[in-house]
N, C-alpha and C positions, 0 to 999 in steps of 0.2 A: 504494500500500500504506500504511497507518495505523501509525502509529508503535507502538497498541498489538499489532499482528503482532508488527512489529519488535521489540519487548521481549521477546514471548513467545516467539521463536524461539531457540536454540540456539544458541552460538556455532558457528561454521563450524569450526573445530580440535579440537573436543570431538564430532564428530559420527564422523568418520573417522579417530578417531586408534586406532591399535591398538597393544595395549604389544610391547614388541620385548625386554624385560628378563626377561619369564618365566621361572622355571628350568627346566630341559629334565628330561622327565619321567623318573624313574628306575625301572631295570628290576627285577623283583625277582629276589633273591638264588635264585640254583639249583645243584643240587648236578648230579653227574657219574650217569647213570643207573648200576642197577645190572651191566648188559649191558658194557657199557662196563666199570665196575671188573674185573667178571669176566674180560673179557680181556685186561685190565694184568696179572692175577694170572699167568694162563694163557700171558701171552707168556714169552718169551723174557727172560733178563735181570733176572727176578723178585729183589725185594729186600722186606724185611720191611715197608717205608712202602707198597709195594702190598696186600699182607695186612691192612695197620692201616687202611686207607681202604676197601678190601672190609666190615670188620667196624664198623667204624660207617658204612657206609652201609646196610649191613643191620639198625642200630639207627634208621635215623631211618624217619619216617611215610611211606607212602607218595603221590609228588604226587598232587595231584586229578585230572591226566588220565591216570596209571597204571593199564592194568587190571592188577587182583587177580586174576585166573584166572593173567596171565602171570606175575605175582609169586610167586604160591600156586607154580606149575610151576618157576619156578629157585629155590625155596627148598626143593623138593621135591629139585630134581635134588643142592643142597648137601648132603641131609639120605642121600644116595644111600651106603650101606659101601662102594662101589665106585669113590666118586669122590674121588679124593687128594685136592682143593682142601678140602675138608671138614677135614682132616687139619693144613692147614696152622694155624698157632702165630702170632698176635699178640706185638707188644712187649710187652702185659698179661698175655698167660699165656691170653689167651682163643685156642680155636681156631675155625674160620668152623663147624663142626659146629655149635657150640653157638649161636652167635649165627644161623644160620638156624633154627633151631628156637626160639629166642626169637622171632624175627622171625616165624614161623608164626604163633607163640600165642599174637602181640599184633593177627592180622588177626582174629580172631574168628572167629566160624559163617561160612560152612561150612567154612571153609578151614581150620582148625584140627584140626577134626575127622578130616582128610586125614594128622594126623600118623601115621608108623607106630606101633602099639602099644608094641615095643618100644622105643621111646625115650619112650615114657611115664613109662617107670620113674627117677626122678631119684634114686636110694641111689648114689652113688659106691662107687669098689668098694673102700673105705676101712672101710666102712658108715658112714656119716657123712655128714651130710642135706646139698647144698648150701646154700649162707648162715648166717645166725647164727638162735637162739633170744634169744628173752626173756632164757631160765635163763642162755645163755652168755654174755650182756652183763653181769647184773647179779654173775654170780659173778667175771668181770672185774673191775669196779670195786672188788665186796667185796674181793677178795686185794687190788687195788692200795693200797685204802687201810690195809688189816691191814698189809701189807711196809710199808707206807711208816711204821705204826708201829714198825713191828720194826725200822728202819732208824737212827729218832728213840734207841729203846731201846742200838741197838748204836754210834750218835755216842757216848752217854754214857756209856758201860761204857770205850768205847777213851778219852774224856777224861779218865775217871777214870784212868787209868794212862799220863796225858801223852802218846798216840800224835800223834805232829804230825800237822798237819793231816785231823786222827777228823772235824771235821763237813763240813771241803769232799769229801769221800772218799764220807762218808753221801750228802749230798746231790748228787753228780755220779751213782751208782749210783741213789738215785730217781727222780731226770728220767730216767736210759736204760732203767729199769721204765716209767716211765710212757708215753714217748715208744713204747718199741716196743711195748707194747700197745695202744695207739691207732692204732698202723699194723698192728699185725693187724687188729685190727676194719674199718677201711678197707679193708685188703686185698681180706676178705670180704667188704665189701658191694661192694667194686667188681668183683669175681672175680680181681685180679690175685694171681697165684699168685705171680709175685716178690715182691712181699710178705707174701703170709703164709709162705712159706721161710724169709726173712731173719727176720722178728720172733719165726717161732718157735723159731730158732736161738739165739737172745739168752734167751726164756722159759725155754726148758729150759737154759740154762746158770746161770738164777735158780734155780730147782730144784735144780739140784746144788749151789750155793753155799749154799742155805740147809739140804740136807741134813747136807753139811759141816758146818753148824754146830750143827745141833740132835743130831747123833750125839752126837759127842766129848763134851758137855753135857750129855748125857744121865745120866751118870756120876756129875757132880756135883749134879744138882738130881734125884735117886732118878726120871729117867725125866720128869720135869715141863715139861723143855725139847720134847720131844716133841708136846706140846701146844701149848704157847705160841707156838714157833718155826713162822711158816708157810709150812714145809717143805711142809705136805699142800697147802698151798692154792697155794704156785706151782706143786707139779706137776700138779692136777688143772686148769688153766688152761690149763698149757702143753700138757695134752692135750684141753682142748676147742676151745683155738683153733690145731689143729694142722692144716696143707696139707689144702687138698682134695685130692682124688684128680685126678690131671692126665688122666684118661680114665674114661670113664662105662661101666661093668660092660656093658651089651649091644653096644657098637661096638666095631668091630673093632680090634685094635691098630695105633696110627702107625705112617705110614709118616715115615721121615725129612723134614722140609718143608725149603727152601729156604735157603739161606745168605748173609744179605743182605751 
């Protein structure tokens, strides 16, 4: 053999060497079918953490080897007046009722189509449209920043007459305007009914405090405070961003759910 072979061949270690360090291939991430949730709910022993994992399993996409006719069928069977599981109440306030019928509306044609009529109808029976408007956000804001005037106005009036601590007073009652209307607003967009209770329990107690004050005042400023004071504007907030209706006007009335 010729030394120019020899050159050109290969070292003998680099021909059969195979790596042995590879990292070991990883599986992808899967969640719990929904068959499976449904009968953690359905056992025995039922606690609110099987309700919460039913209803965002029912939020997430369907896998790629899932058929849709069987999905379309147990989301049919949740969306059933007769079937209590429907009935049952999430940690958020959401019940499995409604998140299968989201869960319908977000498979598309044809499956969608299959929803019953009557739950077509979204007017809670409040009359009061699920979710926020435009209008109810920006009238939000408007009042937040009008009070938070009116807040600035009333530090100065109580400094004026040496009230200790008038601006840490004003400004501790701003942040809890502000803060809990920011957690309505969330509430709503998230559907958690526990929060828009709470925040708007705080609202309308803004409301009354500022009625309080533009009354008695009325007196002295021939009626003027009336105007100024926005009284009208926290209470026309505290009643647009007021609880949705905890059951939708065509389903049946709850049944008691479960007691974690």
């Amino acid at each position: 053999m010729s030394q120019q072979a020899l050159r050109s061949a290969p070292p003998p270690s680099t021909v059969d060497e195979v790596p042995t360090d590879l990292p070991a291939p990883v599986a992808a991430e899967s969640y719990p079918p929904l068959t499976f949730l449904l009968e953690e709910v359905r056992a025995p022993g039922l606690v609110r953490a099987d309700i919460d994992a039913l209803i965002v399993g029912l939020g997430r996409p369907p896998a790629p080897d899932e058929p849709l006719r069987e999905r379309a069928d147990l989301l049919l069977g949740l969306l059933d007046r007769n079937n209590t599981v429907g009935d049952y109440t999430g940690s958020g306030g959401m019940k499995v009722r409604h998140a299968a019928k989201e869960a319908l509306l977000a498979l598309g044609y044809p499956y969608a189509l299959e929803l019953p009529p009557e739950l077509l109808e979204t007017k809670r029976a409040n009359g009061k449209e699920p979710g926020l408007s435009a209008g109810d956000i920006t009238l939000a804001v408007a009042s937040l920043l009008y009070q938070s005037a009116g807040l600035v106005g009333v530090g100065f009036f109580l400094n004026y007459f040496r009230m200790p601590a008038a601006t840490e007073v004003t400004m501790g009652i701003g942040a809890v305007l502000w803060l809990f209307t920011l957690l309505s607003l969330v509430g709503h967009h998230s559907r958690s009914r526990d929060l828009q209770v709470i925040s708007s329990t705080v609202l309308w107690a803004a409301a009354v405090v500022w009625s309080l004050i533009a009354l008695p005042t009325a007196l002295l400023t021939n009626g003027l405070s009336l105007l100024t004071v926005p009284w009208h504007l926290a209470m026309w907030t505290a009643f647009s961003l007021r609880p949705e209706s905890d059951t939708e006007e065509p389903l049946a009335p709850s049944t008691p759910g479960p007691t974690p």
